[in-house]
C-alpha positions as CSV (number, residue, x, y, z in Angstrom):
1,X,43.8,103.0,146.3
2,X,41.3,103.1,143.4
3,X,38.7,100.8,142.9
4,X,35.9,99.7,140.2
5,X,32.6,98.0,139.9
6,X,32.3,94.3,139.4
7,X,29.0,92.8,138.4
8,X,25.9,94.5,137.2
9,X,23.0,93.8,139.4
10,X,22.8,96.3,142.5
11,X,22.0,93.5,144.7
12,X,25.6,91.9,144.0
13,X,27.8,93.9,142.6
14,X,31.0,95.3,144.7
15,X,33.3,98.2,144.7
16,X,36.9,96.4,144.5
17,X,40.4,97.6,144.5
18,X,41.5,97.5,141.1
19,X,44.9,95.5,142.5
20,X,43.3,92.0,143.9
21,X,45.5,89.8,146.5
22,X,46.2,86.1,145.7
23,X,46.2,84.0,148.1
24,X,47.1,81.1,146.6
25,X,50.0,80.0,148.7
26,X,49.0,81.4,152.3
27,X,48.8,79.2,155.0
28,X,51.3,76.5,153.2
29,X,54.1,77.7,151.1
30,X,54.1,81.3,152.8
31,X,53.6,81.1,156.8
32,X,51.3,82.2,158.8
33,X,53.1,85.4,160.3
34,X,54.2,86.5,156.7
35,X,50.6,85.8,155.3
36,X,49.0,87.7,158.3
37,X,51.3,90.8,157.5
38,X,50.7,91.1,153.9
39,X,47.1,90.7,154.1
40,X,47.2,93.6,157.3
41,X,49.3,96.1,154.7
42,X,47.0,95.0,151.9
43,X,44.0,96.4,153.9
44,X,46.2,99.4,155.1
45,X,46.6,100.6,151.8
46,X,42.7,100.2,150.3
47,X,42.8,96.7,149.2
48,X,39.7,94.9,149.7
49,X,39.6,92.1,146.9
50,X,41.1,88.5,148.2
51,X,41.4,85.8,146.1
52,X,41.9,82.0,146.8
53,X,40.5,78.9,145.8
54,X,38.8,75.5,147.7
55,X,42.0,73.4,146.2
56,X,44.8,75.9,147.4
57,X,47.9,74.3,147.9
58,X,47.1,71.2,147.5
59,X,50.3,70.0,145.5
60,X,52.3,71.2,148.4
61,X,51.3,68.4,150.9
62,X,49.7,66.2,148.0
63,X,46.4,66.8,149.7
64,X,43.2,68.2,148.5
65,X,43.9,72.0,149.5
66,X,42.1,74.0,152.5
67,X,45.1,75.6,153.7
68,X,44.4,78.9,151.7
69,X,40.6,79.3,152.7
70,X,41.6,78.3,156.9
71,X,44.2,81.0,156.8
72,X,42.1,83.5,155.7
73,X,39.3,82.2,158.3
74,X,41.9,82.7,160.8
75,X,42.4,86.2,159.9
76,X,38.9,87.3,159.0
77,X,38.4,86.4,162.8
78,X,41.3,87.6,164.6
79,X,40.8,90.9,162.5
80,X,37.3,91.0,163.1
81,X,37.3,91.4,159.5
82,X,33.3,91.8,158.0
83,X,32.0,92.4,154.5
84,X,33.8,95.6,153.8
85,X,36.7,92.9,152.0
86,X,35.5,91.2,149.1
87,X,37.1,87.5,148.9
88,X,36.5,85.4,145.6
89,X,36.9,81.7,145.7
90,X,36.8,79.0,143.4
91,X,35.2,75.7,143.1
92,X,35.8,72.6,140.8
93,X,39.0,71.7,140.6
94,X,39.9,70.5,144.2
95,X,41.2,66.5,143.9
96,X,38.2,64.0,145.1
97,X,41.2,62.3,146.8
98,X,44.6,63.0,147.9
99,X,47.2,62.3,145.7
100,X,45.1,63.2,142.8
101,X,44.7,66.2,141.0
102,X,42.2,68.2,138.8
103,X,43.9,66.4,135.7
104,X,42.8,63.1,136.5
105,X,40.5,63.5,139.8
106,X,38.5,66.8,140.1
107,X,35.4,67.5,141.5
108,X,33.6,69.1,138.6
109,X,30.6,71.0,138.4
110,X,27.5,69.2,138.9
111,X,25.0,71.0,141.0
112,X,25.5,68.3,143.7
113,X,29.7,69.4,143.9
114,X,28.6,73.3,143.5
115,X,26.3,73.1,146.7
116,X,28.9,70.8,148.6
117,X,31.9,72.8,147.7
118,X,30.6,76.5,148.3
119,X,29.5,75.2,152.1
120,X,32.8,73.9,152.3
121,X,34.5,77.2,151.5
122,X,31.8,79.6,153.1
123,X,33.1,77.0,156.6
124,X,36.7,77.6,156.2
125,X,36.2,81.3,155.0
126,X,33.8,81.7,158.2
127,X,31.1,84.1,155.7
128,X,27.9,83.8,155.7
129,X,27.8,84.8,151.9
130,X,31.0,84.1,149.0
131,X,30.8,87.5,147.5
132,X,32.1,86.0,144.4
133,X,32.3,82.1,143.3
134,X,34.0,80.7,140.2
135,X,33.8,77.6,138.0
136,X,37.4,77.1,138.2
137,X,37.8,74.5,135.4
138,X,36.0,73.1,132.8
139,X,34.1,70.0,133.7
140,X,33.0,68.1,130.1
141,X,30.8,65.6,131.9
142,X,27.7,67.7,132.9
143,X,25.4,69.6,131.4
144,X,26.1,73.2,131.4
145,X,22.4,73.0,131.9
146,X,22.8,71.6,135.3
147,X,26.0,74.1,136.2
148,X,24.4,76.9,135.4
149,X,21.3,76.1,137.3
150,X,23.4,74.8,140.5
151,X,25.6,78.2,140.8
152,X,21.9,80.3,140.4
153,X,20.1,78.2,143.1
154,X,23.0,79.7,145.7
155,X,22.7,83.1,144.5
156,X,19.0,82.7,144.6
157,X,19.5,81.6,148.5
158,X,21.9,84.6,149.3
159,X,25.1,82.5,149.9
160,X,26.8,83.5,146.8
161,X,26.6,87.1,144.7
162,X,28.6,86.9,142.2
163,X,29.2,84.6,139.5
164,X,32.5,83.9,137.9
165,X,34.2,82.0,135.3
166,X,38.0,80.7,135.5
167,X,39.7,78.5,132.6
168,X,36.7,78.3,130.4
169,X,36.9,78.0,126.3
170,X,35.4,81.6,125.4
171,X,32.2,79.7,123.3
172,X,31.7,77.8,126.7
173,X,31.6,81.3,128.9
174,X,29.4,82.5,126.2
175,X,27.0,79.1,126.0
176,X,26.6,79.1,129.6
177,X,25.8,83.1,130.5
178,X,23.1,82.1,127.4
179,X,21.8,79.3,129.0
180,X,21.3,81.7,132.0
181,X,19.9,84.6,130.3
182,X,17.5,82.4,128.6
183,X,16.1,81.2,131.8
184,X,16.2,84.2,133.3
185,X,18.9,83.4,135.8
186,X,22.1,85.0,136.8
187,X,25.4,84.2,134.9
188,X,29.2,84.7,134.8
189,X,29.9,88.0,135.3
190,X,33.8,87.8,136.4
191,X,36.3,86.5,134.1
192,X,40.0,84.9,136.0
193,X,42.4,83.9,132.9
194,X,46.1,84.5,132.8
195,X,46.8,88.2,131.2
196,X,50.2,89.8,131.4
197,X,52.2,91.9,128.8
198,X,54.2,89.3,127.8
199,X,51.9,87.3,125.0
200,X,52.4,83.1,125.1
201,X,52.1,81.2,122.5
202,X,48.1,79.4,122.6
203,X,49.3,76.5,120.9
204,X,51.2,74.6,122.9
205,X,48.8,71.6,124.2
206,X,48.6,71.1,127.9
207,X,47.2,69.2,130.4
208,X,43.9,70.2,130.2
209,X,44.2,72.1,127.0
210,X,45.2,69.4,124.3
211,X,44.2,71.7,121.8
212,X,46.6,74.4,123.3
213,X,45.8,76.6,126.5
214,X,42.3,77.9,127.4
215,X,44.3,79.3,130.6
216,X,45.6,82.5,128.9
217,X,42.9,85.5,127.8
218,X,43.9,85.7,124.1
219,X,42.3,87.1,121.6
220,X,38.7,85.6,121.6
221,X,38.4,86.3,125.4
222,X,39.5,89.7,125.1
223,X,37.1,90.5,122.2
224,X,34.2,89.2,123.9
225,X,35.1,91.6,127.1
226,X,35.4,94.1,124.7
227,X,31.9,93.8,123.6
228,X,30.7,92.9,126.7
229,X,30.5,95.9,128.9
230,X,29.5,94.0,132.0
231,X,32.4,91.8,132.1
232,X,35.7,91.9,133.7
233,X,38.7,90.3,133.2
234,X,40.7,89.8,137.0
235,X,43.9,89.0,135.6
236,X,46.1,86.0,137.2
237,X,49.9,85.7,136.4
238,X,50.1,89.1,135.7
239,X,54.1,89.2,136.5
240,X,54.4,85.5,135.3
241,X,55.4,84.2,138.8
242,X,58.2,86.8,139.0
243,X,59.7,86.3,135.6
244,X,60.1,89.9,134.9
245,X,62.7,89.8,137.1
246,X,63.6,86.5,136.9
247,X,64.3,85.9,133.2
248,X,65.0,82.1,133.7
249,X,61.6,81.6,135.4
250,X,60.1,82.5,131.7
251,X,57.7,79.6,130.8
252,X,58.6,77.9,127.7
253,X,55.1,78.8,125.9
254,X,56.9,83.0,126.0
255,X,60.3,81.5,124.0
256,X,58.6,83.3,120.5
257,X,59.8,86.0,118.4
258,X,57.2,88.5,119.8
259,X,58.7,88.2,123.2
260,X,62.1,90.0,123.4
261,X,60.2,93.5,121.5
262,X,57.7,93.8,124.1
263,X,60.5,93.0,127.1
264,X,61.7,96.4,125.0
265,X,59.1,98.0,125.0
266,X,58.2,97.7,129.0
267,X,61.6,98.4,129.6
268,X,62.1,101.6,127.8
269,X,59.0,102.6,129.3
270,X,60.0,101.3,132.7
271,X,63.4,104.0,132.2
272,X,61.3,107.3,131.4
273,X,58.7,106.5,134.3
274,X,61.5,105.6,137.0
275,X,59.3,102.3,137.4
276,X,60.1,99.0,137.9
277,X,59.5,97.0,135.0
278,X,56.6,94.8,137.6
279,X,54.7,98.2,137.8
280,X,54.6,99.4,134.7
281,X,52.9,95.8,133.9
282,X,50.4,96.2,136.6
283,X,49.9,99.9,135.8
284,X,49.1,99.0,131.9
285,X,46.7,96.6,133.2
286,X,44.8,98.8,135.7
287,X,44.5,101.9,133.5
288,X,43.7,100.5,129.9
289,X,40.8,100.4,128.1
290,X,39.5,96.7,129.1
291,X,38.1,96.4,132.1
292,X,41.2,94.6,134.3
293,X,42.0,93.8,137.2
294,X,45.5,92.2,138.2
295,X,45.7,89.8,140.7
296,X,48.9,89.3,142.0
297,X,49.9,87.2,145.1
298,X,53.4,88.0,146.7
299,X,55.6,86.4,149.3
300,X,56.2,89.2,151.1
301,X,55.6,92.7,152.5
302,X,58.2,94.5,150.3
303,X,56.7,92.8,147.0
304,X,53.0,93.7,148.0
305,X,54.6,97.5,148.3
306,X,56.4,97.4,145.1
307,X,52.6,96.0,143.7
308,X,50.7,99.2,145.1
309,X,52.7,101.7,144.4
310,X,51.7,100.7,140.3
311,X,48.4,101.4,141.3
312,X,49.2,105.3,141.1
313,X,51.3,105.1,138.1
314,X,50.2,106.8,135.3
315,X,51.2,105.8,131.6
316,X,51.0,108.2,128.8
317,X,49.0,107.8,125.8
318,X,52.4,107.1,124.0
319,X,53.7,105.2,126.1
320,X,50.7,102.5,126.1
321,X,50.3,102.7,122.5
322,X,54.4,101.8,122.6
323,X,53.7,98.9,125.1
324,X,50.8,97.4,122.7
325,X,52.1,97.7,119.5
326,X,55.5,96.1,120.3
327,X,55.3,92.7,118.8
């Protein structure tokens, strides 16, 4: 395994596998036997960077999510697993009632929710500290004022270190670590927007996004990690829910012309390398130049294999320039 450093403050910052876990579906859609296993292997191999979230699944059962954080409660304990894994979770987008969903219903991020929801995940999690805690989804009804401020007061407490952001217009990232800087208090530091080769369209208007999708790191997000050497990007959807291999699972937003020469392009490199085409992906990611790191949740033990073994393949020089200049 290799690893790199999030955050910038000794105090906070962690040393984490630069090929992070989802967890998104454990403990619902993927059992508990299955998820046990894949997190075991996970930590066999090096991996020590979990993600999941306080609203995970809750469109299965047309709850309010939990299932996610319990599971890996469960395992933390029955692993006697400590602080040596890092596990991210996020807040702010769990339905106030069942049924509902962060479209019409979520919890936001007034200070109030911030404090309520962290104790609710540091509970189900069984830790005494959230090494890292985003702002899943935008919330246009408070004050970044009052976000910013809530998500410092639990750092400031020691039952959060890190600070992230998830699903955030780039200007709003930007207006909020501001807000923080200027009062001398700690700010986003972790980035979690879909990045994968494949490029989507940023257009198409979406639930949340009637302007077009906020979701994806395009090119603003990207050029503010670029010039922001403290930031990185963890990288959700890297293999597009298994669409690399599963051409008709494609989301509509990827049906452009720019689409089928970059397919090209990772499969011609995918040839030379003996790779599958789902490596090469995650190897682009973890090597380039940007600060990234893929998160990728799996189903299984033999997709979580197929996942680490990209984390020791090496791309050429002329092979990544091939992979980004396709278009």
């Amino acid at each position: 395994m290799k690893y790199r450093t999030i955050g910038t403050d000794p105090q906070t910052r962690r040393e984490v596998s630069v090929l992070a876990l989802g967890a998104m579906l454990f403990g619902s859609v993927t059992d508990e036997k299955t998820s046990f296993a894949v997190l075991d292997r996970y930590v066999e191999a090096g991996g020590n960077f979990i993600d999941t979230s306080g609203n995970y699944a809750f469109w299965v059962d047309g709850g309010q999510g939990g299932q996610s954080e319990e599971l890996l409660g469960r395992w933390r304990r029955s692993r006697g697993i400590g602080d040596e894994i890092v596990i991210a979770t996020k807040l702010g987008a769990r339905p106030l009632a069942p049924g509902t969903s962060y479209v019409d219903n979520a919890e936001g991020l007034s200070a109030k929710v911030i404090r309520e929801s962290a104790e609710r995940s540091r509970e189900r999690l069984g830790l005494a500290k959230l090494d890292l805690l985003y702002a899943h989804i935008e919330d246009h009804e408070v004050p970044l004022q009052e976000t910013v401020e809530g998500f410092a007061a639990l750092v400031a407490e020691g039952t959060v270190g890190l600070l992230g952001v998830s699903n955030h217009a780039a200007w709003r990232v930007e207006r909020a670590r501001a807000l923080a800087a200027a009062a001398g208090l700690p700010g986003y530091e972790v980035l979690q927007y879909a990045h994968s080769h494949l490029r989507p369209r940023s257009d198409v208007p979406e639930d949340l996004f009637p302007d077009g999708s906020l979701g994806h790191a395009g090119p603003d997000l990207l050029s503010y990690l670029r010039a922001e050497p403290g930031l990185t990007l963890v990288a959700y959807w890297p293999l597009l829910k298994g669409a690399y291999t599963h051409p008709d699972r494609l989301p509509a937003d990827f049906d452009h012309p720019g689409t089928p020469a970059r397919l090209a392009a990772l499969r011609e490199v995918a040839r030379e390398t003996g790779a599958t085409v789902n490596q090469v992906v995650l190897a682009w990611q973890i090597g380039g130049e940007l600060p990234i790191v893929p998160l990728a949740g799996v189903s299984s033990v033999a997709q979580l294999e197929e996942n680490l073994a990209a984390v020791d393949l090496e791309l050429t020089a002329g092979q990544r320039a091939r992979l980004d200049a396709a278009h």
